[in-house]
N, C-alpha and C positions, 0 to 999 in steps of 0.2 A: 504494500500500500504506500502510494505518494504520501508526501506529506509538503508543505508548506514551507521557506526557508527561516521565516522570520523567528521562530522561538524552536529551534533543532539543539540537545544538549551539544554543549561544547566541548571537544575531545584532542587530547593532547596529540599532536603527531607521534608515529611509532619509536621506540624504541631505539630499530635502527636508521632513522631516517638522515638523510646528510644532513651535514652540522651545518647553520649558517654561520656565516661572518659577523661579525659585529660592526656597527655603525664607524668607529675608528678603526679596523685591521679593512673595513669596505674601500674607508679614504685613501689609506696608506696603500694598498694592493692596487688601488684606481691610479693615483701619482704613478709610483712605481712602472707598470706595464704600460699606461698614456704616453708614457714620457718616451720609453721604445717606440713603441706602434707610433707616436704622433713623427719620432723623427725619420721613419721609415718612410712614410707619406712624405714628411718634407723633402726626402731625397726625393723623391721618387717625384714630387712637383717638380722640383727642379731639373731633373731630367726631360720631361714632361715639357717645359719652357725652353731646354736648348734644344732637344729635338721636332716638335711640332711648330708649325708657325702659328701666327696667331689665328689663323681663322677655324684651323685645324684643333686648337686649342679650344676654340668656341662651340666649336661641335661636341669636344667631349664636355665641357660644364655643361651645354644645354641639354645634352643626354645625363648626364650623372644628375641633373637636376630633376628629368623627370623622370628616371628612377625612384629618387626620394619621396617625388611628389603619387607618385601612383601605387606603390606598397602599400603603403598604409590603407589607400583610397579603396584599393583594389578589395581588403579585407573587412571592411567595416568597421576601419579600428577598432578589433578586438584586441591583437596584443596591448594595447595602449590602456585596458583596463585592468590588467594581468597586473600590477604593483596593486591597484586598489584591493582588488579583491578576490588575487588566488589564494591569500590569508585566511580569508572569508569560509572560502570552501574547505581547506585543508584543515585546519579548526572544526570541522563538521564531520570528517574523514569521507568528502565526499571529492578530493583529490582526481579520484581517477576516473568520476564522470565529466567535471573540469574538464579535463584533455583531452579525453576521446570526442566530446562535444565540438570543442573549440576547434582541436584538429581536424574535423570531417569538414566544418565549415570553412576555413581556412583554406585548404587542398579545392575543394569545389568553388571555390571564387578564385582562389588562382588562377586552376585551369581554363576560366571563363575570361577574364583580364586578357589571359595572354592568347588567349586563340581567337578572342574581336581585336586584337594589337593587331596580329598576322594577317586576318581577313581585311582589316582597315586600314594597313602600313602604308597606303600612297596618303591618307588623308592624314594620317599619324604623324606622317614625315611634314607635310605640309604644318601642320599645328606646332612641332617641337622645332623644325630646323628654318620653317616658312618658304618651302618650295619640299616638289615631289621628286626631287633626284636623291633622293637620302632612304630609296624603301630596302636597298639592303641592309642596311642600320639597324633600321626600326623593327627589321625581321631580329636580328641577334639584341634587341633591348628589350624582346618578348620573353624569350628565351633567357635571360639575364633577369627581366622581372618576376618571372617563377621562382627561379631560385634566393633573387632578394630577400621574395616573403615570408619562404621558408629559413629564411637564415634570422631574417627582422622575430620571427614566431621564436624560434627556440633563443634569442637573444632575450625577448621580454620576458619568457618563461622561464630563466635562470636569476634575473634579476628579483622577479618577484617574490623567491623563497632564498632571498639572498645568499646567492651564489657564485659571491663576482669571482673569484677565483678562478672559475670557468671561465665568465663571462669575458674577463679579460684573456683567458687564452685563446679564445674564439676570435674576438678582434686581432687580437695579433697574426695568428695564423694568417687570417684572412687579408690584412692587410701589407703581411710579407709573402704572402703568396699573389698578391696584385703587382706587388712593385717589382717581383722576379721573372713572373709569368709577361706583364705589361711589356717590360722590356725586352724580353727574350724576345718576343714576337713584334719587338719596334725594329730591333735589331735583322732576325730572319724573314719574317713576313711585315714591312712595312706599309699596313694599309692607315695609316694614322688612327683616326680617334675609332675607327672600327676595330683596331688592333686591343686598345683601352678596354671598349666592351667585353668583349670574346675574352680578355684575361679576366676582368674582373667579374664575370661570370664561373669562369673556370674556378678563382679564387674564391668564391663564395660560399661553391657546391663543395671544395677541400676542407671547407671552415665547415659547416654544416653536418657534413657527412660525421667527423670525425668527433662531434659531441654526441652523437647517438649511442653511445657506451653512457656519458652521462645523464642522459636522458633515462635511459633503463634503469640505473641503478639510485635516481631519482622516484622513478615510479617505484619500484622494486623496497624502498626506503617509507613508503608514504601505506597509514592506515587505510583498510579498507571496511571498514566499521559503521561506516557512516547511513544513516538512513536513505535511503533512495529519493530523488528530487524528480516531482512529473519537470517534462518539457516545458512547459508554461513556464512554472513556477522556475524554475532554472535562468529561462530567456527574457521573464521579465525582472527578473534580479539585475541580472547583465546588463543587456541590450541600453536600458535609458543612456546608463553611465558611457556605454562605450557608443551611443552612438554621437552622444557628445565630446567623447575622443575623438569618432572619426571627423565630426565635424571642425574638433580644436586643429587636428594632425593636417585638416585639407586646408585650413584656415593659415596655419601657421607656417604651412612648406610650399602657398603661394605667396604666403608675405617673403619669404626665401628667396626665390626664382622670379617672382614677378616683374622686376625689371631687369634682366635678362631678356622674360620674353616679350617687356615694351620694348626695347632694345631694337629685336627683332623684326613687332609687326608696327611698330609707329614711330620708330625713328625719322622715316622716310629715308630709309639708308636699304640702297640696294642688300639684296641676300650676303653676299660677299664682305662687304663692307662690314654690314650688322656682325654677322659670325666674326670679324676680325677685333670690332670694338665689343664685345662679348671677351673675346681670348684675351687683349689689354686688360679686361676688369679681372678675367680671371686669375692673373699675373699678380694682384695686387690682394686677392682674399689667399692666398697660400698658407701665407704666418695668420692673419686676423681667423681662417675654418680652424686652424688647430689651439686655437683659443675657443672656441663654437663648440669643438668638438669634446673638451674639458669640461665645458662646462654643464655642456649635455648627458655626459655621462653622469656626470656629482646630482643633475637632476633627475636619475633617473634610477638612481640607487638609494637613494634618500626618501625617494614615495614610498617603498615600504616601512621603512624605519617610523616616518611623521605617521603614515596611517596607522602603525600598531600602537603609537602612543596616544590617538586619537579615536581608536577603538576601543580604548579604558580609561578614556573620559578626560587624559592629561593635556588639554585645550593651550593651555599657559605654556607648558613645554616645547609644543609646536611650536606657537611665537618664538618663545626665545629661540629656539633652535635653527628655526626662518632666518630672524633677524640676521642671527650669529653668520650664518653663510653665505646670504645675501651680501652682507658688509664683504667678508673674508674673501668671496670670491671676486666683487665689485672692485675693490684694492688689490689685487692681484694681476686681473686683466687690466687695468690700466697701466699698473707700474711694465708686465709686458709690453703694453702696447708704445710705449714713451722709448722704453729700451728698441724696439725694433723701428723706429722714427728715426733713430739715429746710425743703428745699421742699417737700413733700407738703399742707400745711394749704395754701398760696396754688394747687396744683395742684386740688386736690380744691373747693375755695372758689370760685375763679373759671373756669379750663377745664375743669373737670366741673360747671359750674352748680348748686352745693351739692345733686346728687340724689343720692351715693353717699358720704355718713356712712360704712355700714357698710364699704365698702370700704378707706377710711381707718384705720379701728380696727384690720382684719387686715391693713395693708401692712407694717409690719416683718418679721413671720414670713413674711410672700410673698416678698419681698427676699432673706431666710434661705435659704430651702429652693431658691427660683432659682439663688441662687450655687450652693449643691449640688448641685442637678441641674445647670447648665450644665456644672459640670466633670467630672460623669460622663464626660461628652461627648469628651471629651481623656483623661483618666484609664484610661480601659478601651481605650484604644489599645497598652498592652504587652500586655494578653490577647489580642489580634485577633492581634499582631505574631506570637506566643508560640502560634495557632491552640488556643485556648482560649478561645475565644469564647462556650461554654458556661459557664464561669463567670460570664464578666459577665451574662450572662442568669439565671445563679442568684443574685445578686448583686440583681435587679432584682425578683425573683421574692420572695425573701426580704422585700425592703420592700414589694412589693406585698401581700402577707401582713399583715405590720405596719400598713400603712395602712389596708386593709379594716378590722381588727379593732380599732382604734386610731376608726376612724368609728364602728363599729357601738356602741363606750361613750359615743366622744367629742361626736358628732353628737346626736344628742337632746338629749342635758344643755346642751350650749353652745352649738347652731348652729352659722352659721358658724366662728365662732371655733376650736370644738372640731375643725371639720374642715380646716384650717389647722394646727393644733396636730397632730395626726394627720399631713400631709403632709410636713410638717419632721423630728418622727422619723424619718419612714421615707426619704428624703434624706438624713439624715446618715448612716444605719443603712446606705443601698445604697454609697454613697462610698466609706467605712472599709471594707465588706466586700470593693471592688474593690483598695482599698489592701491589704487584708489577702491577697485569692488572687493582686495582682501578686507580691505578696515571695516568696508559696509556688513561683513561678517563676523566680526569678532577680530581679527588681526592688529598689532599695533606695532605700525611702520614707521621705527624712531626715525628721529633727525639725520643720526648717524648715517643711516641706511638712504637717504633725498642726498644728502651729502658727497657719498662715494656715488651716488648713481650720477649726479651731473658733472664730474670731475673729467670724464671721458671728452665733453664738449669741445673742454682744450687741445685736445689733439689737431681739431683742425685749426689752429691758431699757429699751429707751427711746434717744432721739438723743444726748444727753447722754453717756451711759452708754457708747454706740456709739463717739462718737468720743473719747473717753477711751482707750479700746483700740486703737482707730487710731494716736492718738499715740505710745502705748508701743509699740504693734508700728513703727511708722516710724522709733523711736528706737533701737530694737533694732535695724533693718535698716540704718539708720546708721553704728551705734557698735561691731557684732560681727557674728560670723558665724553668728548661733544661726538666723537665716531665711535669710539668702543668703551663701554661701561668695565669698571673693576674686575666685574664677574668675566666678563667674555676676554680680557687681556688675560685673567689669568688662566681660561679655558685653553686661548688661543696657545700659551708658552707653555701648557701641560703637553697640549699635546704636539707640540713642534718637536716637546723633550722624549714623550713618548715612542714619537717616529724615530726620532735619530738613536734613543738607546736600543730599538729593533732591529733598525738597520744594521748597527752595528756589533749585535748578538749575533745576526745573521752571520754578519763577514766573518767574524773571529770563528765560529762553529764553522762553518765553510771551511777556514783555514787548518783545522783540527781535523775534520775530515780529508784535506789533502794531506796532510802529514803520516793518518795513519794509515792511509791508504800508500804514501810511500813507503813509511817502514814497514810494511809488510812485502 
């Protein structure tokens, strides 16, 4: 007999069930492995800049773009609800109806996605590239988005029962299997950014494949005790949440790509052209995605964490806990962003082989609007918490607005420039407005935290200018509590100390294992 979700006893997971991480070994294993995998990709851009031109360069962003943008689309955003609430289920010991559900739908909306891609790739190519000579592309970005989804499914579903340990091996693989596979086939089969596809496909389904041991032994770990949930009752638990994910995920990865593709179809720039000012802008978000990409991840590890403390009623905790990373990460990507201001001329000069000037010119405001978007990312974590996940999707929606209409002045008159200019309003506009509907629920968004969030602004004033503001903000965070209160400096220096006494447990036992493994 079915029964109902809302009042089902609550049941501890098994026994043997894998161990999660904790909230601090999550961060430090996140650092850790980001910091590989993020310099992996940066070779592997740079590569990417001395061997493609720029137009060729524009084709793979407008494709890797809408990858991004059609995964999630393609599935309903249901991964994207998997932080909230595969807690929910496993707590229930209904774990392994979770999966099989999730997955049967996931696999049949794949196969659906990619085989209207195939049947539709003259108009496919026209909508992503803005002309129909691109349908052999579009055929292997079908083929690549199958495998994306399943790679994006088992990445939310390790996250959710906090598993980064995997999670970060999965990235890595995947991303050192892009950057060997990519080039191998720049080098032997030089078909440019189709070459990019077809690797980072290849690289995806090697990442994918090879977590399926821990996928088993996850299932294999999880109660199976749990009361039986009808279909209804199952879909309507779900479904609201995640269809307000898929709307947040559709919302949020065209405020991404969106001008790109004004770029594209309203520059009034021949096809050629567009793709070549496309692969300039691309040039200049290289350093700024791998800040994006840091921060995405800290947001994405951290939903389960805030929602298990907000599933026992600890409301306050969440804030503080908000605030605290909000700040910590807000002062982190700028003081980056200020540091790569001033390498930027020897970056662009020598590993971009002086072909992307133009990219140079808009990287401060790329820098800008990155730290803004990436904190999105973490920030719209008390709505999700708070099952207001509509808002942050209006929140996204709002700047999507902004940004179109912000291109449609700004693009013509200035080019790229103008459509840079355009994408930073509308980032700082989507940020403040999620600041502004978390307070409307309970959240409290000290000063500290408006503080570090407009500190980015300077960047486009120049490097100078940048870290002049740096200073004063460092000084401030120093000498008072107007950015970080007593509590969070001294959270902040526990566990800086925390990391580095691990790290360094780590190396000495490392180095005791190579010894006895010598003497012997």
């Amino acid at each position: 007999m079915s029964i109902a979700l809302e009042e089902p006893p609550v049941e501890a997971p098994a026994p043997n069930a894998v161990r999660a991480d904790t909230l601090a070994a999550s961060v430090l294993i996140l650092l850790v492995m980001t910091v590989a995998q993020r310099l992996i990709g940066f070779g592997r851009g740079i590569l990417f800049c001395r061997w493609l031109d720029p137009e060729q360069l524009g084709q793979w962003d407008v494709a890797f773009g809408f990858l991004n943008l059609a995964a999630p689309l393609a599935v309903l955003g249901l991964p994207g609800s998997f932080g909230r609430y595969v807690e929910y289920f496993r707590a229930r010991g209904q774990f392994h109806t979770f999966l099989k559900r999730t997955v049967a739908v996931s696999f049949v909306m794949g196969l659906i996605a990619a085989g209207t891609i195939v049947v539709e790739r003259a108009w496919f190519s026209r909508l992503i590239f803005g002309s129909d000579q691109y349908t052999g592309m579009v055929a292997w970005l079908a083929v690549c988005l199958a495998v994306v989804i399943a790679h994006n499914f088992l990445t939310a579903l390790f996250i959710s029962v906090r598993m980064y340990r995997f999670v970060t091996v999965l990235q890595f693989v995947q991303s050192l299997g892009f950057a060997v596979l990519s080039i191998g086939l720049l080098v032997v089969w030089p078909l440019g950014a189709t070459s990019a596809v077809m690797a980072y496909a290849a690289a995806t389904v090697l990442s994918a494949v090879g977590s399926v041991h821990w996928l088993r032994q996850l299932s294999a770990g999880e109660t199976s005790k749990g009361e039986p949930v009808a279909q209804r009752a199952f879909w309507a638990k779900l479904l609201p949440f995640a269809g307000w994910m898929w709307v947040t995920n559709l919302l949020a990865n065209l405020f991404e790509v969106i001008d790109r593709y004004m770029i594209i179809h309203h520059s009034g720039m021949e096809t050629h052209e567009a793709l070549h000012q496309v692969g300039l802008y691309h040039s200049s978000r290289i350093v700024p995605l791998l800040f994006v990409g840091v921060a995405a991840m800290l947001g994405s590890l951290i939903t389960p964490h805030l929602s298990y403390d907000w599933e026992r009623g600890h409301r306050e905790a969440v804030v503080r806990r908000l605030n605290f990373m909000l700040k910590t990460l807000l002062f982190a990507l700028f003081a980056g962003s200020v540091a790569v201001l001033f390498l930027a001329p020897v970056l662009f000069r020598v590993a971009f082989a002086n072909k992307f000037e133009g990219g140079l010119v808009v990287l401060p405001w790329t820098l800008a609007y990155c730290a803004w978007f990436g904190t999105t990312s973490v920030a719209q974590n008390y709505l999700w918490c708070a099952e207001r996940a509509r808002l942050s999707s209006l929140a996204f929606f709002l700047g999507l607005l902004l940004n179109i209409a912000c291109n449609l002045v700004l693009l013509p008159r200035f080019g790229l420039e103008g459509a840079v200019w355009a994408t930073s309003l509308a980032n700082l506009t989507a940020l403040s407005l999620i600041y502004i509907f978390s307070r409307w629920h309970g959240m409290h968004v000290d000063s500290g935290t408006w503080i570090v969030t407009l500190a980015p602004v300077s960047l486009g004033l120049g490097p100078w200018a940048a870290l002049c503001v740096l200073i004063v903000l460092t000084i401030l965070i120093a000498t008072s509590h107007w950015v970080f209160i007593q509590q969070e400096k001294e959270q902040l220096t526990a566990t800086l100390g925390n990391g580095l006494r691990k790290l360094t447990a780590g190396r000495r036992g490392h180095l005791a294992r190579v010894a006895e493994s010598a003497s012997q």
